[in-house]
N, C-alpha and C positions, 0 to 999 in steps of 0.2 A: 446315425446308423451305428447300433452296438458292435460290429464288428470289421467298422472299417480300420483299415492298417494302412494303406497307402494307396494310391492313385493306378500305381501300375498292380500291383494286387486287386482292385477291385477291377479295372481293364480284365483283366483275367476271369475275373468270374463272370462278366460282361459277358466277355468271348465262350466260357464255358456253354454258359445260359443256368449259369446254379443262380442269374437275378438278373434283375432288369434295369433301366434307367426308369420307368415308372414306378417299381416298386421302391424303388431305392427314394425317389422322392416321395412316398406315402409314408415313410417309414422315418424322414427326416421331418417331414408336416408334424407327425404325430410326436417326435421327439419336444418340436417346436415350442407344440402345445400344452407338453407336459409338464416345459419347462418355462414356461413364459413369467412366470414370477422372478426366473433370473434378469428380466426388464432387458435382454438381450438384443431383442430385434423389436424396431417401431413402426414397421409395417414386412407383412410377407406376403411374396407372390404368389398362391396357391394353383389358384386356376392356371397362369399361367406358367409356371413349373412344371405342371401336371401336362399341360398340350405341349410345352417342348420336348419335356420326357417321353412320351407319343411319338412323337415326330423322329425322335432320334433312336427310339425302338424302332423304326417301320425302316429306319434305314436300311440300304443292303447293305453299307460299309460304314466303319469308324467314320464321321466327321470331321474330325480331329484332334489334335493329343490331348484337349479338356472332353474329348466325350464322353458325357453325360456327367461330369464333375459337377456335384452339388457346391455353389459359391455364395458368400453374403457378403452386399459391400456397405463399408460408412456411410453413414448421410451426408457424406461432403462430396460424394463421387457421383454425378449425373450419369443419370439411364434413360435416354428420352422417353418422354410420356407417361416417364415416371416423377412420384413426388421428391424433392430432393429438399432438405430444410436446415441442412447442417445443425439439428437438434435445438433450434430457435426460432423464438414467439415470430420473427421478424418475416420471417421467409412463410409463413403461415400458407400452407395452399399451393406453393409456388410448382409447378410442374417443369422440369427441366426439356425446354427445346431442342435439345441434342445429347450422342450419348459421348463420354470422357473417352477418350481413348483405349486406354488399359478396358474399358469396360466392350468396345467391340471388339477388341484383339480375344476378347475370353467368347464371348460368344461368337465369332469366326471360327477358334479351333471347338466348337462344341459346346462348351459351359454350360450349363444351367443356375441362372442369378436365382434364388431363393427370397431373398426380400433382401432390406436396408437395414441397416443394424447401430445401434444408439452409441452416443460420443457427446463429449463435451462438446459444450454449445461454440460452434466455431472450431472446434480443435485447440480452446486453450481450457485447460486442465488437465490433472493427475489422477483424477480421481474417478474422474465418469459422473458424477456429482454435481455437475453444472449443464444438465441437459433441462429442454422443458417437458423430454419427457420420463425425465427424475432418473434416479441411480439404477445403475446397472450391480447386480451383486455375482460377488464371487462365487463359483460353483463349487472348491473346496473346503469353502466356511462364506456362509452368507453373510456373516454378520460384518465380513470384512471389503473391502472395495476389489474393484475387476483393475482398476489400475484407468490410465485415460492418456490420452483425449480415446484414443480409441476402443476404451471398454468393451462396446458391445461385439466388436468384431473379434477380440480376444478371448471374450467368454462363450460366443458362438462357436470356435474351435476347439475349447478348452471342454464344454459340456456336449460335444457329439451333436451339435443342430448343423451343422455343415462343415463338410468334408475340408475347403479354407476358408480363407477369408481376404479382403484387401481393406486397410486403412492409411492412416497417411500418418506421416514421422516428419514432425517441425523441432523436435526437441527431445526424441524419445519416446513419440506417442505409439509407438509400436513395441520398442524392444522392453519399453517400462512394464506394458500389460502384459506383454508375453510373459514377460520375469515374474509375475505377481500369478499368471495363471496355468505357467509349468508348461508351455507351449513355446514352439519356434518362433522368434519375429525377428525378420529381418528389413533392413532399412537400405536398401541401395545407392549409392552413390546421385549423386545432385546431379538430376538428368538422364541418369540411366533409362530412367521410365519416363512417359511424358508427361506433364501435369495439366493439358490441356482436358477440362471438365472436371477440373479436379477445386472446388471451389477454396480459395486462395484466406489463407491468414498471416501467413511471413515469407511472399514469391521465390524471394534469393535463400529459406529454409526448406521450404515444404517439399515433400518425395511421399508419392505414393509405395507404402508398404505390404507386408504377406506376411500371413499367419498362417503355420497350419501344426501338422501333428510331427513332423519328419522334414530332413534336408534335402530328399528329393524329389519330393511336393513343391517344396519353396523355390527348388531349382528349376522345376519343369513350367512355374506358373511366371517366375523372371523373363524364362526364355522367351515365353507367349507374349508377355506386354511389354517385353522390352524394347528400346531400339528408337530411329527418327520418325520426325512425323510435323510433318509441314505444318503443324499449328501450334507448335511451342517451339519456338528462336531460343530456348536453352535448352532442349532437350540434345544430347550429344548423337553426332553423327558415327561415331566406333560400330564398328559391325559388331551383334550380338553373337558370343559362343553360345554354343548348343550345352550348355550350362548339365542338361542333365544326361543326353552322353558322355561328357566327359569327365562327367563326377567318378570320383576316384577314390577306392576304400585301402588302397598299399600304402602304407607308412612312406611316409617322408619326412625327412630330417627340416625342421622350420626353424628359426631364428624368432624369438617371440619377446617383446619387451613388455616390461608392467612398469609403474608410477609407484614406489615405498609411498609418496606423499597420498598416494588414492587410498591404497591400502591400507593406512594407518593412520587415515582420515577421521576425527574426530566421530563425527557426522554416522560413520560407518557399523553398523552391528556386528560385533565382533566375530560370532561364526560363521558369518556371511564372512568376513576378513580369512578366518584361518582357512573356511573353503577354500576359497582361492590359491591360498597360498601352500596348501596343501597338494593341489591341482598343480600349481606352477612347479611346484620340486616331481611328481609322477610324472608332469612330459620330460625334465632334465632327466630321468632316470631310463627315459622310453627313445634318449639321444636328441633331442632337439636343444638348440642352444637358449638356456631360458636367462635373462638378464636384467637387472633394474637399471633405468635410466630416470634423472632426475628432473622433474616437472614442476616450474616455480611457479607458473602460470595458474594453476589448479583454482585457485580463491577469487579468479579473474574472471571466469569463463560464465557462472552465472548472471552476475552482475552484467556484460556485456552483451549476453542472449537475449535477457530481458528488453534493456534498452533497446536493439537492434529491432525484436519481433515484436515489440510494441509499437516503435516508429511504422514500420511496416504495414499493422494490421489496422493502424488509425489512418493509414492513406486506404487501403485494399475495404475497410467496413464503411467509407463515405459514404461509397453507391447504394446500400442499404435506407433510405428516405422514407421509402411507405406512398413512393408518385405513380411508381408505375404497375410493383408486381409487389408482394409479401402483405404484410401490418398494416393496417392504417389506425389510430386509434378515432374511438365513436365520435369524440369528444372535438371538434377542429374549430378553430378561427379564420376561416377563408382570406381573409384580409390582411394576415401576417402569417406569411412562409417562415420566419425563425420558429415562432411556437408548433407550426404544424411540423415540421422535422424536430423540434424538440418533444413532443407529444409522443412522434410515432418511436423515435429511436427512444427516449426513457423507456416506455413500455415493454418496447420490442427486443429490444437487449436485454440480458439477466448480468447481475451483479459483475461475474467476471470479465467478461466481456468490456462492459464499460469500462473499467477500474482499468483494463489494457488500455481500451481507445484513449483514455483520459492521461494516462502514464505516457504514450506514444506522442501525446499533442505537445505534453509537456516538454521533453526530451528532444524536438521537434521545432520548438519556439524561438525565438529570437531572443537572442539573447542565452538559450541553455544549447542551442543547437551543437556550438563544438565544445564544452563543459562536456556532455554528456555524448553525444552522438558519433560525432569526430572522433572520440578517445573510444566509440567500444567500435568503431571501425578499425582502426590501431591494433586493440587489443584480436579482432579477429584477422587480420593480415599477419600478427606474431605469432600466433595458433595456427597458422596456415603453415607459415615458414618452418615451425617448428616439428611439426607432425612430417611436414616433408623431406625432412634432415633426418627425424628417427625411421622413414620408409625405406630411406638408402640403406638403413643396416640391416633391417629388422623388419622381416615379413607382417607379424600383426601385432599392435598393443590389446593387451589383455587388463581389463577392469571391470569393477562392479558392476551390474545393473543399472540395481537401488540400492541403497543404502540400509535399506529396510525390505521383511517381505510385507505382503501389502498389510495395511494400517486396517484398523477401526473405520467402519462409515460413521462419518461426521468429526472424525481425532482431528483431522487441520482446518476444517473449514473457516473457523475462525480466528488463521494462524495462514494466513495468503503469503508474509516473508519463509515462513516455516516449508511450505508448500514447494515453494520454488526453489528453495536450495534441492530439496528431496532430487531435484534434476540435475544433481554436479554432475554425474555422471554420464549422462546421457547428449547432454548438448555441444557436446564437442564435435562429434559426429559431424552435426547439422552444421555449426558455425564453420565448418573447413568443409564440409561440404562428401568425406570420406565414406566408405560405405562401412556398418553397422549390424552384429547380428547378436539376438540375446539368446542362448542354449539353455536348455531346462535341464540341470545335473544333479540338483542337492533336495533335500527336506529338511526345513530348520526343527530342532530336538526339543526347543520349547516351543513355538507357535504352530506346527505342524503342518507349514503352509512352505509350499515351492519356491526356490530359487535358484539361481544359477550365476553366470557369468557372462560378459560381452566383448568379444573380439572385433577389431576392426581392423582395416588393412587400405592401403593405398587407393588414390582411387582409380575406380574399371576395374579392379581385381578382386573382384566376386567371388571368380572361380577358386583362386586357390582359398577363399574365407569358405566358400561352401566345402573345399573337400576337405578341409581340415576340422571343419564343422562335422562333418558326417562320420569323420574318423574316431571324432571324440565321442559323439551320440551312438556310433555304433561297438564303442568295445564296454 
């Protein structure tokens, strides 16, 4: 929609009658289509978009605060009766039986789901680069990647094919693509939202996340799938604020810490560095107490994420066999069940995927189990302690993204250590479990591609990372 601006702005034209909830999705159809080369969405739901929006026109009143909100979710988010494949050979066909949570709290207040939208296979990658059904490309420069696991959900809000988006953040799979596509993506605290149909890659990492144009989008779409829900035992029981009433555009004085060691991080593109820190001395001067605190940990947190979400995703991808529902390959030995699961999963999994399950077994095994596993348990209990010591001072720590704006399709792919450092930044979040937001502020002067910065703040405290989000995007 070339002129949407926000949710409660379009609500308005709504109410006006200067448009409709069916025009609004003939006009996102056609966006869709125009742009389908950006490999953003791997199925859409035409017809049935077209008879919601129907349906929610013929209303006499609003439905609810998403009425008529044009929405596209991941392929790892189940919509019953719809196809769900987490963008692999494996799940081939597979229809999901029920809808994820977050998915009927959006169509409850109104929503309109528009289709599924491409991601790395599983939700492990950076790049979008690891789907089967191939890359997703950047809408600012194609020739560069949308960022990942959640690409397509990122370039769906980035290129105007729907109003938000929802994807899921195990490691930055949100706030990365955001960062790389000059949009908002925020990652909420572990539990905030439920993960129930939310199909799983690292349980004790994974949060379903939100993409859109603006911080009062992101707030008003929180509010809706936020909250408990009797099919997920870690989803937390805190009562949801009304996130976007109370969103707040008056200055206030915050306490704001950064890591010199992030900042001056090798790894780091240097005007992506002075952004920042350019940034950090205008809120010192706008009165907010901006302060460095020392971070020895930094060099540890990759290493540890890995190991952790690899262990995870080799228990959480067993079910995956080819017995009852997805892959099966042509080719079977009836008489020996090792080779018929070894058939179906070679196949059925692509490169990165395995290379995880097989990392996970190892890390996992007897003998490496506390070598390797134990110790990045350790290391994520000192990341815990440690973030929760700088919370007692210090409203939000502020850091990189990425370390880069997005890359070259194909610069890492055959550079998988290179790849996952690219996440120093990002995986702390996940590993403590804290809520996550990346703000679109900057345009780099040589690659001419979007970047920004990522604040986080204690966890359950949203609210003040969104109003001080919104303070910053709106001055």
């Amino acid at each position: 929609m070339p002129d949407f601006i926000s949710i409660a702005d379009y609500h308005k034209r709504l109410e006006e009658g200067s448009t409709s909830c069916l025009a609004t999705v003939e006009e996102y159809l056609a966006a869709i289509e125009a742009k389908k080369h950006l490999n953003a969405f791997v199925e859409v739901y035409a017809d049935e978009a077209r008879a919601r929006a129907k349906e929610l026109d013929a209303s006499t009143a609003p439905k609810g605060k998403l009425h008529g909100v044009v929405i596209g979710i991941k392929d790892v988010i189940c919509h019953k009766g719809h196809k769900v494949t987490a963008a692999s050979k494996i799940l081939e066909g597979f229809t999901a039986v029920f809808s994820a949570t977050a998915v009927e709290r959006l169509l409850a207040e109104g929503a309109i789901i528009i289709g599924r939208l491409n991601c790395d296979e599983f939700a492990m990658g950076s790049t979008n680069e690891n789907s089967v059904y191939g890359k997703v490309l950047n809408a600012a420069d194609e020739t560069r990647i949308s960022g990942g696991s959640s690409g397509g959900s990122a370039v769906a809000v980035q290129a105007g094919l729907c109003m938000a988006s929802l994807g899921s953040d195990t490691g930055g799979s949100v706030r990365q693509p955001a960062d790389f596509c000059g949009i908002v993506g925020l990652k909420p605290t572990y539990g905030r939202i439920s993960r129930y149909g939310l199909i799983a890659y690292a349980s004790s990492f994974d949060q379903i996340g939100i993409f859109s144009q603006n911080i009062p989008d992101a707030a008003l779409l929180l509010e809706v799938i936020a909250g408990p829900d009797e099919y997920d035992s870690t989803v937390s029981l805190k009562p949801v604020p009304q996130y976007s009433k109370e969103l707040k555009k008056e200055q206030k004085s915050y306490k704001i810490a950064y890591f010199p060691e992030a900042l001056n991080h090798e790894s780091l593109d240097p005007e992506i560095g002075a952004a920042i820190k350019n940034k950090l001395e205008e809120w010192q001067t706008q009165g907010h107490t901006v302060a460095p605190v020392t971070f020895d940990l930094l060099d540890y947190i990759v290493p540890a994420y890995y190991i952790l979400t690899t262990a995870e995703a080799a228990s959480n991808l067993s079910r995956y066999d080819g017995v009852k529902y997805g892959y099966r390959h042509p080719v079977q030995n009836d008489a020996d069940l090792d080779i018929f699961y070894k058939n179906n999963r070679s196949a059925g999994f692509g490169w990165e995927v395995k290379r995880r399950i097989m990392l996970g077994n190892f890390v996992l095994s007897s003998g490496y189990y506390d070598a390797y596993f134990t110790q990045a348990q350790k290391v994520r209990k000192l990341l815990t302690n440690k973030l929760t010591l700088i919370f007692n001072d210090f409203d939000f720590i502020c850091m990189p993204t990425a370390p880069s704006v997005a890359f070259k399709i194909g610069e890492k792919m055959t550079d998988p250590i290179s790849m996952y450092i690219a996440d120093i930044y990002t995986v702390m979040a996940n590993l403590t479990g804290v809520p996550g937001i990346a703000l679109p502020l900057f345009q780099h002067s040589r690659y001419h591609m979007p970047f920004g910065l990522q604040l986080m703040s204690s966890h359950f405290n949203e609210l003040p990372l969104l109003s001080f989000s919104h303070n910053i995007l709106a001055n």
